[in-house]
C-alpha positions in Angstrom: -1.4 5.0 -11.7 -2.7 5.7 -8.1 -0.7 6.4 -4.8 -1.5 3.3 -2.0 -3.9 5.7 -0.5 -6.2 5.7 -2.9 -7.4 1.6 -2.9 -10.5 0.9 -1.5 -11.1 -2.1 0.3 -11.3 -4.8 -2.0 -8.7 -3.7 -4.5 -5.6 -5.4 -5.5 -2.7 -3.7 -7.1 1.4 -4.2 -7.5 3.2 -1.5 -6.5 5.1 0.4 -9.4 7.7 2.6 -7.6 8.2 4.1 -4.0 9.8 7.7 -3.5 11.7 8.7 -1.1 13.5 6.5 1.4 11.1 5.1 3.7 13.4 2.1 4.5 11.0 0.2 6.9 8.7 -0.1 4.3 11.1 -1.9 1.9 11.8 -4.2 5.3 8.4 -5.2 5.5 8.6 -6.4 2.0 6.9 -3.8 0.4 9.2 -2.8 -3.1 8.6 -2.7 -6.8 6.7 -5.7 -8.4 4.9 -6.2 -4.9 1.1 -7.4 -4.9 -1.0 -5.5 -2.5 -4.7 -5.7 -1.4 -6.1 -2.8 0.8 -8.1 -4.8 3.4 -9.3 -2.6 5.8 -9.6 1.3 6.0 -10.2 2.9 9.5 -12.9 5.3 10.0 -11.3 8.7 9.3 -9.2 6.8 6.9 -5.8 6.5 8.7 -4.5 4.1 8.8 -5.1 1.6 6.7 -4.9 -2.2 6.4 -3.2 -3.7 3.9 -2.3 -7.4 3.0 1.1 -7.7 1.6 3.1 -10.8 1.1 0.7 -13.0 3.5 0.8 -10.2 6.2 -1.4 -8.0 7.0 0.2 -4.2 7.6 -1.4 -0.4 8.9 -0.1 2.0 6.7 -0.1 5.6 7.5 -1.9 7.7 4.6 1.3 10.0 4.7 3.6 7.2 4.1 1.3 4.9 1.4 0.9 8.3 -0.3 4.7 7.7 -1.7 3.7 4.9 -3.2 2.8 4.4 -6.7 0.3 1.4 -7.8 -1.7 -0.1 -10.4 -4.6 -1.7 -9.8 -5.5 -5.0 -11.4 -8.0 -5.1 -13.9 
């Protein structure tokens, strides 16, 4: 298991659990059982691109770091 953070570009996952309560990222679609493919990664790193239900979305590294993925085989 791997925070969001930690994809590479390229990677697909499906998102296992999300602590705390970061409520926007539940409104963007982002909850448990969610595929997720990290698209793009900025220079430094932050933020990041990923596509999530058909959109794509910058995550801050602080805020993909509370959530919990496994990456597809």
């Amino acid at each position: 298991m791997l925070c969001l953070n930690q994809l590479k570009p390229g990677e697909e996952a499906v998102v296992t659990s999300i602590s705390g309560e970061n409520r926007r990222l539940r409104d963007l679609g982002l909850i448990e059982g969610t595929k997720v493919k990290c698209v793009l990664k900025s220079p430094l790193g932050d933020p990041a691109a990923y596509k999530i239900r058909g959109a794509v979305i910058a995550i801050r590294r602080e805020d993909a770091a509370d959530i919990k993925v496994v990456v597809y085989e």
